[in-house]
C-alpha positions in Angstrom: 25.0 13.9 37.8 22.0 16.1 37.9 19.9 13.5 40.0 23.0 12.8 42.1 22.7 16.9 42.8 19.1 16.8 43.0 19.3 14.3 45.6 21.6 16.1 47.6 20.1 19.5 47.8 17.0 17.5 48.9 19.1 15.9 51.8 20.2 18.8 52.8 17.1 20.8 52.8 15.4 17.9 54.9 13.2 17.4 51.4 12.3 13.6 50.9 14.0 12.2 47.6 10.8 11.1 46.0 11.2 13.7 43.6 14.4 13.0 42.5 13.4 9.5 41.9 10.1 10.6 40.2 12.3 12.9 38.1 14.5 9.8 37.0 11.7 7.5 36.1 9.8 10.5 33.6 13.6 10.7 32.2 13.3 6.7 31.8 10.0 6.6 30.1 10.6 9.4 28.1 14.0 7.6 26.4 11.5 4.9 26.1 9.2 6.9 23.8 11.8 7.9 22.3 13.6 5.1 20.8 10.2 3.4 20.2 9.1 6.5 18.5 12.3 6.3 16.2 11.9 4.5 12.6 13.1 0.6 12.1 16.2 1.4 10.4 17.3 -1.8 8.4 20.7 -2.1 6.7 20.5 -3.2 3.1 22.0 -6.2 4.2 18.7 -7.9 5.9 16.5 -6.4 2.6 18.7 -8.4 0.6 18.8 -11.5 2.9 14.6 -11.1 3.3 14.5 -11.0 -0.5 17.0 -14.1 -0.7 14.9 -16.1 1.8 11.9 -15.2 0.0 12.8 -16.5 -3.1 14.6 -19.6 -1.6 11.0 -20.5 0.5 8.8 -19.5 -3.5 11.7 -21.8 -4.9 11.3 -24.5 -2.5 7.5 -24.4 -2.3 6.7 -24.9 -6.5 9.6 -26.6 -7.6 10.3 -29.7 -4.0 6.9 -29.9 -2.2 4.4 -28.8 -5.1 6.6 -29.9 -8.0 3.8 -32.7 -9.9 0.9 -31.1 -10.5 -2.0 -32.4 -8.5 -5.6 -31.3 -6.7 -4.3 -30.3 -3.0 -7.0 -31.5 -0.1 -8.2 -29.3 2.2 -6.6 -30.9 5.0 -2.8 -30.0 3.0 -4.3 -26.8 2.7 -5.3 -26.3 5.7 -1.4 -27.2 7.1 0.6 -24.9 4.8 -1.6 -22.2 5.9 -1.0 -22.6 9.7 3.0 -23.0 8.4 3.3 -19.7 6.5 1.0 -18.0 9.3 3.5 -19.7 11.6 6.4 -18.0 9.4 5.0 -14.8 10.2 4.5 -15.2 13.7 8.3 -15.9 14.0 8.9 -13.4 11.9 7.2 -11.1 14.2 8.9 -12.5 17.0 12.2 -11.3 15.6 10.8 -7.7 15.0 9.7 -7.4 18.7 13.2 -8.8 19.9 15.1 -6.3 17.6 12.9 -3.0 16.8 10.7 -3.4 20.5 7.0 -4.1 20.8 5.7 -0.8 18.6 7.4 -2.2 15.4 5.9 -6.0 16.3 2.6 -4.4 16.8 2.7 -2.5 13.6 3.7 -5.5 11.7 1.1 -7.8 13.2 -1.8 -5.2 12.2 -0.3 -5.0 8.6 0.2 -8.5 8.1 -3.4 -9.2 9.5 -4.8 -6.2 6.9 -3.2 -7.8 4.3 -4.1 -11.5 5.1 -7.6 -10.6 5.4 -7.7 -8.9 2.1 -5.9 -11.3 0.5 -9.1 -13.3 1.4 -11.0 -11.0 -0.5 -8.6 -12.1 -3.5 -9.7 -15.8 -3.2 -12.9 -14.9 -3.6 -12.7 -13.2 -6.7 -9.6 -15.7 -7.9 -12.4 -18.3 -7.6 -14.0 -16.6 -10.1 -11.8 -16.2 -12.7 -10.8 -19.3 -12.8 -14.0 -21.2 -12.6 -15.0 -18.9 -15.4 -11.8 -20.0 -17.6 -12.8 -23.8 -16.5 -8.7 -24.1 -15.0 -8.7 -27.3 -13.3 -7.3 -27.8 -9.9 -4.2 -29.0 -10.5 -3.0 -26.3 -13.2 -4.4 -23.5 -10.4 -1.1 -24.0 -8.3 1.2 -22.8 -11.3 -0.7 -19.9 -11.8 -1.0 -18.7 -8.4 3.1 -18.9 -7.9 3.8 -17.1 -10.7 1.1 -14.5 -10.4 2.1 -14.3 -6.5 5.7 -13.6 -7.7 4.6 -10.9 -9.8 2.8 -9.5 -7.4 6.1 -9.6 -4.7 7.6 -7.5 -7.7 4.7 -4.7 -8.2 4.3 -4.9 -4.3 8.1 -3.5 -3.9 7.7 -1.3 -6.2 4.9 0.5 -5.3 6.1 0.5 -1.6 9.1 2.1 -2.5 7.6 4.4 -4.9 5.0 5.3 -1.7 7.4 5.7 0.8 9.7 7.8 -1.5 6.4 10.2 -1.7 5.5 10.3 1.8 8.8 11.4 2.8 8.8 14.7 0.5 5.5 15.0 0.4 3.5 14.4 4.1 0.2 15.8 2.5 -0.1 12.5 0.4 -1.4 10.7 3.6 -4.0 12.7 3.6 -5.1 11.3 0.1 -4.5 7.6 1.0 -7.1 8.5 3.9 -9.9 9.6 1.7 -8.9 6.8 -1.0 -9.3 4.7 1.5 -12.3 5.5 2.4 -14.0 5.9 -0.5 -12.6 2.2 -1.8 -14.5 1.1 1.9 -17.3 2.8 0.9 -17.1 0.9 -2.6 -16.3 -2.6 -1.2 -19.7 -2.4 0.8 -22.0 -1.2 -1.7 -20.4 -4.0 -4.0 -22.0 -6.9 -2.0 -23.7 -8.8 -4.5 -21.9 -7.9 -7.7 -20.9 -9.9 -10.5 -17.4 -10.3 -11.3 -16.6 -10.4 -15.5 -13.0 -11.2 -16.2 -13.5 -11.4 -20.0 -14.1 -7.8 -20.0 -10.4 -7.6 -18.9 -8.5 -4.6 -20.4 -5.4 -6.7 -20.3 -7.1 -9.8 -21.7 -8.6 -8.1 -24.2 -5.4 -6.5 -25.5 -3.2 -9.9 -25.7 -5.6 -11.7 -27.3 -5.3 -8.9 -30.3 -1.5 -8.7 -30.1 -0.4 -12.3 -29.1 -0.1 -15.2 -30.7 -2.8 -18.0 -28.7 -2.0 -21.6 -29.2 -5.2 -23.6 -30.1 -6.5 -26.4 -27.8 -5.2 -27.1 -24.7 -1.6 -27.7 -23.2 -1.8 -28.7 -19.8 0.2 -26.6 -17.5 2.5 -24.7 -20.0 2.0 -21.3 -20.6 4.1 -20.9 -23.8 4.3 -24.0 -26.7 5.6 -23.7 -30.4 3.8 -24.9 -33.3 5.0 -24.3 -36.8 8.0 -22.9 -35.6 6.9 -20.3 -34.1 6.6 -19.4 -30.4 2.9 -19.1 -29.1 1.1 -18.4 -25.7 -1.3 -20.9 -24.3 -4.7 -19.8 -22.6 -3.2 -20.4 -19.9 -0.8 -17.3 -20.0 -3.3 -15.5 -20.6 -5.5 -16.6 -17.4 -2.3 -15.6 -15.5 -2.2 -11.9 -17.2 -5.7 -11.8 -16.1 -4.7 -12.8 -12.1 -1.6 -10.2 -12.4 -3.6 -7.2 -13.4 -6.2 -8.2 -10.8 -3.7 -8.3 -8.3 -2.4 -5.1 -9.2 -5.8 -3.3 -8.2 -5.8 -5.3 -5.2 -2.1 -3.7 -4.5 -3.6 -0.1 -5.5 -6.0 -0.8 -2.2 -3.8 -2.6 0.3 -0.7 -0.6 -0.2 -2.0 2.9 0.8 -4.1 0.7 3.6 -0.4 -0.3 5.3 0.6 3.2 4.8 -1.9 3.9 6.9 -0.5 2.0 9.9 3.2 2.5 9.8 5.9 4.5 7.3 8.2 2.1 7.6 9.1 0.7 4.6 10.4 -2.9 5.8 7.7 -3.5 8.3 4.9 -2.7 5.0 7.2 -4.4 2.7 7.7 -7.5 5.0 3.8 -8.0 6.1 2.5 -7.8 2.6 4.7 -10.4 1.5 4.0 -13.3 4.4 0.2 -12.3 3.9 0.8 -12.8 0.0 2.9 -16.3 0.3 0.4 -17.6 1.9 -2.1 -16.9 -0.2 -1.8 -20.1 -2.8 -2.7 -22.6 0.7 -5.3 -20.0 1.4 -7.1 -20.0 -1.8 -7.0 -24.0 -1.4 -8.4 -23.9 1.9 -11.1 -21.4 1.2 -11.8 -22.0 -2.1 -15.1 -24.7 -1.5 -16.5 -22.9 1.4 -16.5 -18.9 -0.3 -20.4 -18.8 0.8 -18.9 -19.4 5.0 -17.4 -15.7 4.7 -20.6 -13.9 3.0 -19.9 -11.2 5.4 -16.2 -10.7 5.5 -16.3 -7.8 3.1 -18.5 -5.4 5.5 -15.8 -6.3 7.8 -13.1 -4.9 5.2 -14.6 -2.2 4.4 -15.4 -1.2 7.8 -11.2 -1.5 8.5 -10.8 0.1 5.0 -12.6 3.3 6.3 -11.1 3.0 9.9 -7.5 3.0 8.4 -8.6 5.8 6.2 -10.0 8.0 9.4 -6.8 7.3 10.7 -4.6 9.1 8.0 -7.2 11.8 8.0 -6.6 12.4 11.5 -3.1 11.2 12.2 -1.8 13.7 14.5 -4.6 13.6 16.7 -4.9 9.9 16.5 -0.7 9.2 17.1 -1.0 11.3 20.3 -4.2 9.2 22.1 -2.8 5.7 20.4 1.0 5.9 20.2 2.0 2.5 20.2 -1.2 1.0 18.1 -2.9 -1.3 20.6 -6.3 0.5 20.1 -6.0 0.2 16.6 -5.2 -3.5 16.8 -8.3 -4.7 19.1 -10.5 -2.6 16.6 -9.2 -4.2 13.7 -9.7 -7.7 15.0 -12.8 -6.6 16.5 -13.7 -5.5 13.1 -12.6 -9.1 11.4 -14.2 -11.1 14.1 -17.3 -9.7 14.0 -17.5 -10.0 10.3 -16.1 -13.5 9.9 -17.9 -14.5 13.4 -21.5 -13.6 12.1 -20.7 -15.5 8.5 -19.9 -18.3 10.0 -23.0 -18.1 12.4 -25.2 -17.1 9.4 -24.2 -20.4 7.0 -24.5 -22.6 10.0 -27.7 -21.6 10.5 -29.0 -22.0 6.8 -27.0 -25.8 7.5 -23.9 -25.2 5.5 -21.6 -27.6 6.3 -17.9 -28.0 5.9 -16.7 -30.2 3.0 -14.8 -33.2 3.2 -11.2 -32.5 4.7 -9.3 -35.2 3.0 -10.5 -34.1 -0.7 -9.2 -32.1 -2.6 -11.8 -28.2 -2.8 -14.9 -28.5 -5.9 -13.8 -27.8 -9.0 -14.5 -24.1 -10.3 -17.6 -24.0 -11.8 -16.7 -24.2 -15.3 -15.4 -26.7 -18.2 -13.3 -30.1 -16.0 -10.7 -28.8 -18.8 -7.8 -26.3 -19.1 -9.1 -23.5 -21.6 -8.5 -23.0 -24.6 -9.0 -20.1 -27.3 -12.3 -20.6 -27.7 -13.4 -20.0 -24.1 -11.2 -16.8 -23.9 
């Protein structure tokens, strides 16, 4: 009615109705803003039908398609990761189509934060279990069941952040610095060593537990005597749970740092962590291709970080996140770009696509009490 009025008066006064229709296109954009300003609200009906299709894809993956144990080539590998990477694409998809593009943007930048430090996992997974000796085929079972866990601390610590930020906004600001300071760390770490029998939670459940001698396979709990005992193998998962729930004290606030929306963090970190058993497969014989992914990390790590610090000032010159997301693949691809460059030119070449990745450096044995 106003412009309909504005209009008018212009007519009459022999004013062109540019204005007017000037006026109604600032009205326009500024809805826009609006609405893609607002928060993804999500009824608990889609968290619970997420959740559902999460555990129904987990369920599907370890018990129909990986059911026997056995050594998975890097060509399998390889395929699994393009289909959960493909999961999240749709995914993504779906968020653009229902929330609008700023939602599918933030999503796309957590899922790729959380992807590329779940890389940063493999590395270190590699090392724990070529340290235990874990064969191959009994790595699968412990990665599902330690990526499960970590779905359950993941939630919880999301909802336990959120909950914070929303009483408390001055928390952000100690994400920031946490984040930076853990970038800081990850760069200066370059060239550390990695001891996983020094593991606090290791080292307490081999005091309290009962550990089943010699080796069992794949089973994590056996009875002898009677009585039930864990097998070393348990205890290798305890030690990839309690790693993973340092990673999670670093990648959470990092998410944080990109949007407050409890779905789109929630969502992103769990397509970046279901993918992670193919990825560990797939990366697992060529860790020395990616010598210089974690400068690349750390670089996002402190960019995140400056973010938070600076939030307000930040949200006003980049309000729907594309800056951030060409830096942080910028950031990535440099990193990954100049490994890959690097080992090519010291003639590092790829493995063999249809075998399975080298064992772990270690025993060709699942451990047993004596090795931990």
């Amino acid at each position: 009615m106003l412009a309909d009025k504005d209009i008018a008066g212009q007519a009459s006064s022999g004013t062109p109705a540019v204005y007017s229709s000037e006026l109604i296109a600032s009205m326009l954009l500024a809805q826009a803003a609006n609405i893609a300003a607002q928060p993804f609200v999500v009824s608990p009906i889609f968290w619970i039908a997420f959740c559902a299709g999460t555990a129904i894809l987990l369920l599907l993956d370890m018990f129909v398609f990986h059911r026997d144990a056995h050594e998975p080539t890097i060509r399998e590998s390889a395929m699994w990761t393009v289909f959960w990477c493909g999961l999240a694409i749709a995914f993504n998809l779906c968020v653009w189509w229902f929330a609008g593009n700023k939602h599918a943007v933030e999503f796309l930048m957590g899922y790729l934060v959380e992807w590329s430090l779940s890389m940063d996992n493999v590395f270190v997974f590699v090392v724990i279990f070529g340290f235990f000796g874990v064969p191959l085929r009994y790595q699968y079972r412990v990665l599902f069941w330690g990526i499960l866990g970590a779905i359950v601390m993941r939630l919880t610590f999301i909802l336990a952040a959120g909950a914070l930020l929303d009483r408390f906004e001055w928390i952000l600001y100690l994400f920031g610095a946490f984040l930076i300071y853990t970038g800081y760390k990850l760069a200066r770490a370059h060239g550390s060593e990695t001891h996983p029998d020094q593991n606090i939670v290791l080292r307490i459940a081999r005091r309290y537990l009962r550990v089943a001698h010699g080796t069992h396979g794949d089973k994590f709990f056996v009875r002898q005597d009677g009585k039930l005992f864990v097998t070393s193998l348990f205890l290798v998962l305890l030690v990839i749970e309690s790693t993973d729930l340092i990673f999670a004290i670093d990648s959470v606030p990092a998410i944080f740092g990109i949007t407050n929306d409890t779905f789109i963090v929630f969502t992103s970190n769990v397509f970046a962590i279901m993918g992670l058993r193919a990825l560990y497969f797939l990366l697992a014989g060529v860790v020395n291709m990616f010598r210089y992914l974690h400068y690349g990390l750390s670089a996002v790590l402190i960019f995140i970080g400056t973010k938070m610090m600076f939030h307000g000032w930040w949200d006003q010159i980049d309000p729907h996140h594309w800056v951030s997301l060409v830096v942080i693949i910028g950031l990535l691809g440099t990193s990954i770009g100049a490994s890959i460059w690097a080992a090519r030119r010291e003639g590092v070449t790829l493995p063999d696509l249809d075998k399975p990745a080298p064992e772990p450096q270690g025993s060709a044995q699942p451990p047993d009490d004596s090795q931990l």
